[in-house]
KOLKOL-232603 format. One record per residue (C-alpha): residue in three letters; residue number from 1; x, y, z. Coordinates in nm, 4 decimals, padded with zeros to 6 digits. Each point is the difference from the previous one (the first is absolute). Example, Ala and Ser with C-alpha at 12.3 -4.5 7.8 and 13.67 -1.06 7.14 Angstrom:
// residues 2
+-----+-----+----------+----------+----------+
!  aa !   i !       c1 !       c2 !       c3 !
+-----+-----+----------+----------+----------+
! ALA !   1 !  01.2300 ! -00.4500 !  00.7800 !
! SER !   2 !  00.1370 !  00.3440 ! -00.0660 !
+-----+-----+----------+----------+----------+
// end
This chain:
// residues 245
+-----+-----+----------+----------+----------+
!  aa !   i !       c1 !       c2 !       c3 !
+-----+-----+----------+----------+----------+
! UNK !   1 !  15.9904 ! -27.5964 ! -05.7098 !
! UNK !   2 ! -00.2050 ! -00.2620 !  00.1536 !
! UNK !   3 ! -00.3103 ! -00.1981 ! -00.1653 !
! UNK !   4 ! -00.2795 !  00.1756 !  00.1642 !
! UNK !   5 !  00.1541 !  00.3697 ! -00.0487 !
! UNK !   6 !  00.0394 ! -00.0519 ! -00.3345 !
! UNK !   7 ! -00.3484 ! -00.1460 ! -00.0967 !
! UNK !   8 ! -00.1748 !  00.2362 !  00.2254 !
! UNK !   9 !  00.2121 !  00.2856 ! -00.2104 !
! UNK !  10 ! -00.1194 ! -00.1627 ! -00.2812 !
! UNK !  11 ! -00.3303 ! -00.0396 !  00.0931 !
! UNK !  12 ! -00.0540 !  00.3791 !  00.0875 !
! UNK !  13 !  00.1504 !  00.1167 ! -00.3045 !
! UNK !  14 ! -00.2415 ! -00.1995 ! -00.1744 !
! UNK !  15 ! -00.2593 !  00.1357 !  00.1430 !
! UNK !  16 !  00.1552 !  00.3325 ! -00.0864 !
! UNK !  17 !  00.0376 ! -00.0343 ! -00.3630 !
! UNK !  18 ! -00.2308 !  00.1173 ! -00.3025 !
! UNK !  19 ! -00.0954 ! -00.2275 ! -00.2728 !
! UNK !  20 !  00.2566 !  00.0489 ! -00.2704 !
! UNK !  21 ! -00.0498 ! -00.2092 ! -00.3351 !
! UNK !  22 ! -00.1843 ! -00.2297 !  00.1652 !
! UNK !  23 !  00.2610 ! -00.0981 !  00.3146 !
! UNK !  24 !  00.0572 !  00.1641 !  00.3197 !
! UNK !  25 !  00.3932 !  00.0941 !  00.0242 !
! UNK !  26 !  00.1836 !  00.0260 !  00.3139 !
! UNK !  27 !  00.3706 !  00.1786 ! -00.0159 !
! UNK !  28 !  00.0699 !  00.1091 !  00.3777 !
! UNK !  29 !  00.0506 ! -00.1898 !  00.3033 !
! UNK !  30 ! -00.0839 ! -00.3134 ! -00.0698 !
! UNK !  31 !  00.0217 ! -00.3149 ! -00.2876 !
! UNK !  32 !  00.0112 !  00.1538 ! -00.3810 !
! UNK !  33 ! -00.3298 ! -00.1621 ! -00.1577 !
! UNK !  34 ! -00.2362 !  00.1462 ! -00.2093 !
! UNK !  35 ! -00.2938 ! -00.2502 ! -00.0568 !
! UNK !  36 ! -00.4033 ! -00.0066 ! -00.0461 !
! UNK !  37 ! -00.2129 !  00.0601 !  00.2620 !
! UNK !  38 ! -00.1524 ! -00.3740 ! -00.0049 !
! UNK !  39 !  00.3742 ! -00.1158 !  00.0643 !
! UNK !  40 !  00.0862 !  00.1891 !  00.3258 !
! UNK !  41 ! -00.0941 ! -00.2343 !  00.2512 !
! UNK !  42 !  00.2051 ! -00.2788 ! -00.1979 !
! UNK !  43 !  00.2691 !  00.2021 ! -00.0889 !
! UNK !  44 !  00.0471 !  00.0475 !  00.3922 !
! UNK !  45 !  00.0296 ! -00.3346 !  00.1110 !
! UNK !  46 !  00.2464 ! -00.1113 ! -00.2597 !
! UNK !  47 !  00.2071 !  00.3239 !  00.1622 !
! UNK !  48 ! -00.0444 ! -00.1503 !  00.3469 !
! UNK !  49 !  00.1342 ! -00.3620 ! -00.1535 !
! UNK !  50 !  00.2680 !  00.1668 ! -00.1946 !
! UNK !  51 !  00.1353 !  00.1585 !  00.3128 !
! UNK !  52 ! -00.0242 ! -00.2458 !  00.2321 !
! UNK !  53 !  00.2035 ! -00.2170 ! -00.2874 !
! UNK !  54 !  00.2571 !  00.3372 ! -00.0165 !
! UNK !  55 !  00.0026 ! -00.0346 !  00.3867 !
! UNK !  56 !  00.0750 ! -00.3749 !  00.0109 !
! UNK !  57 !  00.3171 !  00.0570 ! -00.2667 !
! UNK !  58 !  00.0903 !  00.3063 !  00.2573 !
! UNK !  59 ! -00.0346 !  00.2373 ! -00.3689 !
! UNK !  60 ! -00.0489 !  00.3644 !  00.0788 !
! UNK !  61 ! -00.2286 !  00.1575 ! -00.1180 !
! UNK !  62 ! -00.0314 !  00.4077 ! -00.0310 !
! UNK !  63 ! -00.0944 !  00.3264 ! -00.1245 !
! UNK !  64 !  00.2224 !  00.1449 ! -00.2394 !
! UNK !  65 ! -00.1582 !  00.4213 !  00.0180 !
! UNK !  66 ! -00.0040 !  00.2119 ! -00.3020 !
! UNK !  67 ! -00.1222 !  00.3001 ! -00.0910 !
! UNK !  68 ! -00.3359 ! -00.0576 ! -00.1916 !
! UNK !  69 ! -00.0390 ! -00.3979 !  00.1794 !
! UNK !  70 !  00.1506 ! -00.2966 !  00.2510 !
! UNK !  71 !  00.1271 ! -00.2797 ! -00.2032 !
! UNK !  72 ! -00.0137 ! -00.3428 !  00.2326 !
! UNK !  73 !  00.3254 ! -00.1935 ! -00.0041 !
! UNK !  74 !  00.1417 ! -00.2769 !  00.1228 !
! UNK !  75 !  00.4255 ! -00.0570 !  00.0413 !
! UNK !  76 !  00.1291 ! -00.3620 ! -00.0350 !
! UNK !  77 !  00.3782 ! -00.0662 !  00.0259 !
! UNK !  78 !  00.0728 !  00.3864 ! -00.0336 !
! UNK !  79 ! -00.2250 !  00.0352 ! -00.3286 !
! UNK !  80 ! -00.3182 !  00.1995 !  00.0290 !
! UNK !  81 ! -00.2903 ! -00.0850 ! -00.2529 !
! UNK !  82 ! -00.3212 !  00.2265 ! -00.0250 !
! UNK !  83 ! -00.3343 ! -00.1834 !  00.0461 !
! UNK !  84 ! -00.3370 !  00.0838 ! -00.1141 !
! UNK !  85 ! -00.3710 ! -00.1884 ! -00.0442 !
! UNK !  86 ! -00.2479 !  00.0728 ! -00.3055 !
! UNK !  87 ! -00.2672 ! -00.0881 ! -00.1481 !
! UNK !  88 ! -00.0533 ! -00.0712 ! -00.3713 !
! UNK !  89 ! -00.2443 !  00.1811 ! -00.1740 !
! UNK !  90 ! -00.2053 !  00.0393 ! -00.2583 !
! UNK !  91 ! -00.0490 !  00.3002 ! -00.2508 !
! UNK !  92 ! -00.2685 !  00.0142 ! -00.2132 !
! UNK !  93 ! -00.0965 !  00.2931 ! -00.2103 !
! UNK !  94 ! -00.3293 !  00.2027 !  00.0202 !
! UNK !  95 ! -00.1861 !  00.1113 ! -00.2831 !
! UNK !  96 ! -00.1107 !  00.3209 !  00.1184 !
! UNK !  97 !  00.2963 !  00.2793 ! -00.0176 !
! UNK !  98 !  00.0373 !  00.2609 !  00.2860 !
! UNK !  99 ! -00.1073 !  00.3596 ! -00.0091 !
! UNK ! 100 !  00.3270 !  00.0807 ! -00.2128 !
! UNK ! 101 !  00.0027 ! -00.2830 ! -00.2337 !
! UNK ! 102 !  00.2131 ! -00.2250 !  00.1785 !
! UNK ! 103 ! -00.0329 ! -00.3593 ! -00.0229 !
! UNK ! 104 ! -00.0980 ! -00.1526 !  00.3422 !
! UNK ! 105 !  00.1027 ! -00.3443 !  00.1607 !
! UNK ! 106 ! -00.1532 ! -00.2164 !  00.2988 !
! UNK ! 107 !  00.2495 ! -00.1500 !  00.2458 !
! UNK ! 108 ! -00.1061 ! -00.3073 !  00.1179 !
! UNK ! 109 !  00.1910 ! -00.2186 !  00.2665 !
! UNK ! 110 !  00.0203 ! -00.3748 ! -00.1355 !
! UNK ! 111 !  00.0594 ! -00.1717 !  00.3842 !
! UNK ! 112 !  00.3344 ! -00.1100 ! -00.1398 !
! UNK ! 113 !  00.2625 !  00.1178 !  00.2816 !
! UNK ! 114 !  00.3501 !  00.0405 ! -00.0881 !
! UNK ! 115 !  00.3094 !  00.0027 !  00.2531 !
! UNK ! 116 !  00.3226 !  00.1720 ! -00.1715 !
! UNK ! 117 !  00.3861 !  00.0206 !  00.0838 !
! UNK ! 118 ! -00.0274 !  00.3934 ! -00.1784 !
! UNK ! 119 !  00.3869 ! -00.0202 ! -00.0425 !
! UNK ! 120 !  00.0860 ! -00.3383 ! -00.0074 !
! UNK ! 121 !  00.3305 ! -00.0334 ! -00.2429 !
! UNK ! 122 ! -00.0049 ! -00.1255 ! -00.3590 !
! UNK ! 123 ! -00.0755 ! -00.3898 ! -00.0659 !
! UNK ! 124 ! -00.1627 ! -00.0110 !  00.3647 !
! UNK ! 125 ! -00.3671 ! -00.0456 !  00.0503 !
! UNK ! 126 ! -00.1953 !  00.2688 !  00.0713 !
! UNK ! 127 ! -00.3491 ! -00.0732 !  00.0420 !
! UNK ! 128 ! -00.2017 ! -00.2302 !  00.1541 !
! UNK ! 129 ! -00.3608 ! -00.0404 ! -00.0599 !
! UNK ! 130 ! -00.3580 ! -00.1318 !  00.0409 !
! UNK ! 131 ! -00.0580 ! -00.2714 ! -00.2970 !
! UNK ! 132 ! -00.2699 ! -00.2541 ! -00.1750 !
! UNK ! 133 !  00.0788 ! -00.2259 !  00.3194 !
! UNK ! 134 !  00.1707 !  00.1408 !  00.2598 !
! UNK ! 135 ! -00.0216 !  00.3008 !  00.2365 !
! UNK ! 136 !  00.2200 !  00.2499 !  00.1008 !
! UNK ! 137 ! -00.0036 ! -00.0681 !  00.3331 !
! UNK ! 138 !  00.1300 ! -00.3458 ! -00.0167 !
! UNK ! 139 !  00.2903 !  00.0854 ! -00.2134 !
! UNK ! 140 !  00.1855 !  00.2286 !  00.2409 !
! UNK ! 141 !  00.2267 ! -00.2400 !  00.0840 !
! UNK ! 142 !  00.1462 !  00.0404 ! -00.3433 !
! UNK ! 143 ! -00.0024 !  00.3420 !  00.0223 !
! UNK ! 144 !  00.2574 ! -00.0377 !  00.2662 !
! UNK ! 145 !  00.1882 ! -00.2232 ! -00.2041 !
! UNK ! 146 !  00.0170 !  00.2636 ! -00.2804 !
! UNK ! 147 !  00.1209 !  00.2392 !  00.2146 !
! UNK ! 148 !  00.2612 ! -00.2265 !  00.1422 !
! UNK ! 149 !  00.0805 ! -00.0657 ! -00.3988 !
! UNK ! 150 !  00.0129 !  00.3531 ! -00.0502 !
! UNK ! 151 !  00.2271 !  00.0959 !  00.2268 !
! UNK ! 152 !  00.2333 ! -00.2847 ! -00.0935 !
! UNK ! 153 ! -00.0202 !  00.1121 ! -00.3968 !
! UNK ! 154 !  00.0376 !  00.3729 !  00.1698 !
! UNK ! 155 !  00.3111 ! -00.0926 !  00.1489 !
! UNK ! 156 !  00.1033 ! -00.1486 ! -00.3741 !
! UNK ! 157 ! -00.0680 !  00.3136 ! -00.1600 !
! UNK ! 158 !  00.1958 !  00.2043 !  00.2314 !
! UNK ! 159 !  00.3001 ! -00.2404 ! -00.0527 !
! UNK ! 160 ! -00.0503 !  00.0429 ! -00.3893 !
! UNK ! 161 ! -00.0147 !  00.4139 !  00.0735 !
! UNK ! 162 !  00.2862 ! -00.0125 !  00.2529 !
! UNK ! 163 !  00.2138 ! -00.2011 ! -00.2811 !
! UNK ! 164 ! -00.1403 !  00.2552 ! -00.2747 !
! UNK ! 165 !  00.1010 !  00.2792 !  00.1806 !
! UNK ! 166 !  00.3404 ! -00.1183 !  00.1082 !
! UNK ! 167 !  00.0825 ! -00.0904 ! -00.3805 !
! UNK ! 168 ! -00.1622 !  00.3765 ! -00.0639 !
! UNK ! 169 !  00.2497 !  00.1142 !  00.2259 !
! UNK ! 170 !  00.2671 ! -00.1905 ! -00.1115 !
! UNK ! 171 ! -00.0533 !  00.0909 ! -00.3795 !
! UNK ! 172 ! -00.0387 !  00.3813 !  00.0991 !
! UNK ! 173 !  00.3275 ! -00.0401 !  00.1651 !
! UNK ! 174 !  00.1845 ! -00.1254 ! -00.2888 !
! UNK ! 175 ! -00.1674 !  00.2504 ! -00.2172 !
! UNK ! 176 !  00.1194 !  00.2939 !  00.2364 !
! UNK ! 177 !  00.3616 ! -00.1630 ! -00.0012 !
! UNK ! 178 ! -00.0050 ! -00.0112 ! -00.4052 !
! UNK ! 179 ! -00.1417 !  00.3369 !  00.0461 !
! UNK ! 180 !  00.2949 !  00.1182 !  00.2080 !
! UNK ! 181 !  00.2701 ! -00.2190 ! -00.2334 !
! UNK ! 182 ! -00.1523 !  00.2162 ! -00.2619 !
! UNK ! 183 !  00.0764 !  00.3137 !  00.1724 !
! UNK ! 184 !  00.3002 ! -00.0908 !  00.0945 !
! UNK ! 185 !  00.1254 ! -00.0660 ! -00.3584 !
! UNK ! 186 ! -00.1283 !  00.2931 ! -00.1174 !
! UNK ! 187 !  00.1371 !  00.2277 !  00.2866 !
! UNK ! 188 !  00.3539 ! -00.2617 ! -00.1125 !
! UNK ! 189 ! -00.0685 !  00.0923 ! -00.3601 !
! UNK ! 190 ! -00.0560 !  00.4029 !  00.0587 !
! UNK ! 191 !  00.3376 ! -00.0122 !  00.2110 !
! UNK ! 192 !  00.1922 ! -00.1856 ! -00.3334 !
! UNK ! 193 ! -00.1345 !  00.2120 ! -00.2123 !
! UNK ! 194 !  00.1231 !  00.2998 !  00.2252 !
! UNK ! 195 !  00.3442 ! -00.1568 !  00.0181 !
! UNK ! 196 !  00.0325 ! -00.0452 ! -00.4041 !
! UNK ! 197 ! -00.0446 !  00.3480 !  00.0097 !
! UNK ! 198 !  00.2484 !  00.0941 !  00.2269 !
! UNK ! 199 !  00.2120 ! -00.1908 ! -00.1438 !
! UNK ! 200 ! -00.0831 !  00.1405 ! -00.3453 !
! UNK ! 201 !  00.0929 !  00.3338 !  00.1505 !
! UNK ! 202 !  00.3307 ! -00.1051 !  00.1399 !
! UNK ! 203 !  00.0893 ! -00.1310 ! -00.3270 !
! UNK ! 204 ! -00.0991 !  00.3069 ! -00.1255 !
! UNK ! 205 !  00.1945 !  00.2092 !  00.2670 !
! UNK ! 206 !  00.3248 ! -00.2098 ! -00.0761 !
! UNK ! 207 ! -00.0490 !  00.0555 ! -00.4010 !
! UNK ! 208 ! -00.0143 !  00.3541 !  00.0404 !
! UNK ! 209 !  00.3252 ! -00.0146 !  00.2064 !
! UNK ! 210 !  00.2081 ! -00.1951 ! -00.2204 !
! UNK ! 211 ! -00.1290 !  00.1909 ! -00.3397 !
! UNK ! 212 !  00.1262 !  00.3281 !  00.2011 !
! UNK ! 213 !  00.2848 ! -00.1198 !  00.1201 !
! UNK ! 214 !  00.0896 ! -00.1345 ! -00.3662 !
! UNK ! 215 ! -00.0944 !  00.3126 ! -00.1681 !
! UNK ! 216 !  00.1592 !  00.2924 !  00.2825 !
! UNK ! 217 !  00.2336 ! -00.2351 !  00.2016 !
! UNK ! 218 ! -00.0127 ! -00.0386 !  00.3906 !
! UNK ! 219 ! -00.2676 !  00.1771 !  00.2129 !
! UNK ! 220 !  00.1183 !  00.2472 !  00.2199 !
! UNK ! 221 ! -00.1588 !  00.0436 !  00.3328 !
! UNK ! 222 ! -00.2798 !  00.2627 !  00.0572 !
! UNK ! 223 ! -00.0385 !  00.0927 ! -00.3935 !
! UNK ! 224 ! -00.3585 ! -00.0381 ! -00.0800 !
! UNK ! 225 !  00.0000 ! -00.3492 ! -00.1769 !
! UNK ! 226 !  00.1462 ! -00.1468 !  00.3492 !
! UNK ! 227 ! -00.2473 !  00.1805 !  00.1780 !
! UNK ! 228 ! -00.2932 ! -00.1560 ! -00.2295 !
! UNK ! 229 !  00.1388 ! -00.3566 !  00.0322 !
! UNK ! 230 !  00.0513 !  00.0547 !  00.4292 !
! UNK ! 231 ! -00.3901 !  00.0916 ! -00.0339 !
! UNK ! 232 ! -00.1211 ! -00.2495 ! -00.2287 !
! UNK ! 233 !  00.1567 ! -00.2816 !  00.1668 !
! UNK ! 234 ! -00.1306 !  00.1377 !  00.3228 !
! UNK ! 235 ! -00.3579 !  00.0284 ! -00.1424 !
! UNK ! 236 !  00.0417 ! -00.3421 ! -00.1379 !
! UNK ! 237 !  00.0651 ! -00.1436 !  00.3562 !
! UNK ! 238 ! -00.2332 !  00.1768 !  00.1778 !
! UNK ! 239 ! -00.2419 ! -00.1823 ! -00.2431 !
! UNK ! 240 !  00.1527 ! -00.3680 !  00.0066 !
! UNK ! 241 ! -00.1842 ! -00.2169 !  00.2726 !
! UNK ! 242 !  00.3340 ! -00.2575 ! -00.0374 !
! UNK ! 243 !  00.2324 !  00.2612 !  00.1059 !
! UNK ! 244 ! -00.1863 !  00.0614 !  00.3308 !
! UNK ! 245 !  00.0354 ! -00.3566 !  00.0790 !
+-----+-----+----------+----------+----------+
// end
């Protein structure tokens, strides 16, 4: 978007906008500021300087659309930042109430502009303002600089996130292998367990065999004790994972 598109956007939305709290608003098509009436003209040709600065560095600058408003960005090194101008005001509280007993407040612009990096990341400077001795507009220099600053403690951050998230990673890995160790024990446990009892049952199986054979003598084939221990071994195999191996 070039410097005269944008300021003429700006300029028409201005133009455009009802007195809200004491500011004019803009939130489509143009730079996000929302500032007092007196401060239009100079809030317009510290825009102008501020892009001609953003065209200098070769910083682009755009409109980011959303459904209720157009958020102004600019991208630096990859990282986008969201941009807006304000002024301060004052709120002072009315005697009188409204109709329905509400308390009412005037909203009055204090001249004080205010240039903000909306999302700049934590520790980074976000604001930069009109002060006891100097003006906005000769401080956008430094504004640059903080966005420069920003995106190098941006790029910081997203090296402390990236090595977060890879130890996040790696921990939830090592929990999901203890997880599977666990399971794997128990399925190693239910399987033992299963074998005792087979083997219990054998043992069983071969008691009952001997204490027959010592109390009626030798089995003979196809009487109904040979037929019991044929099925109960059978049974007992069909059940025993180890003999399937």
């Amino acid at each position: 978007m070039n410097l005269d598109s944008l300021t003429e956007k700006t300029r028409k939305s201005i133009r455009k906008a009802r007195l809200d709290k004491g500011c004019v608003t803009t939130r489509h098509a143009d730079f996000n500021i929302r500032i007092g009436p007196n401060s239009v003209d100079r809030t317009l040709n510290i825009l102008n300087s501020l892009i001609r600065i953003f065209e200098t560095k070769n910083i682009k600058i755009f409109l980011k659309e959303e459904p209720y408003e157009a958020k102004t960005c600019v991208t630096i090194s990859g990282i986008t930042f969201e941009l807006d101008l304000y002024e301060k005001i004052s709120i002072i509280k009315k005697e009188e109430k409204d109709w329905l007993g509400c308390t009412q407040y005037d909203y009055i612009p204090t001249g004080k502009l205010v240039l903000r990096i909306k999302n700049a990341p934590y520790q980074a400077r976000s604001e930069w303002c009109d002060g006891k001795k100097q003006r906005l507009e000769n401080i956008l220099d430094s504004f640059v600089e903080g966005l420069y600053e920003a995106v190098i403690k941006e790029q910081e951050l997203e090296k402390e996130r990236q090595k977060w998230h890879e130890e996040y990673l790696k921990k939830e890995e090592e929990q999901r292998a203890r997880e599977l160790e666990r399971e794997q024990f128990k399925a190693l446990e239910q399987e033992a367990i299963a074998w005792q009892r087979i083997q219990t049952i054998r043992d069983y199986i071969e008691a009952v065999t001997k204490a027959y054979i010592l109390t009626k003598g030798p089995i003979e084939p196809g009487s109904e004790f040979d037929k019991w221990i044929t099925g109960a071994k059978a049974l007992v195999n069909r059940f025993d994972s180890l003999s399937k191996i």
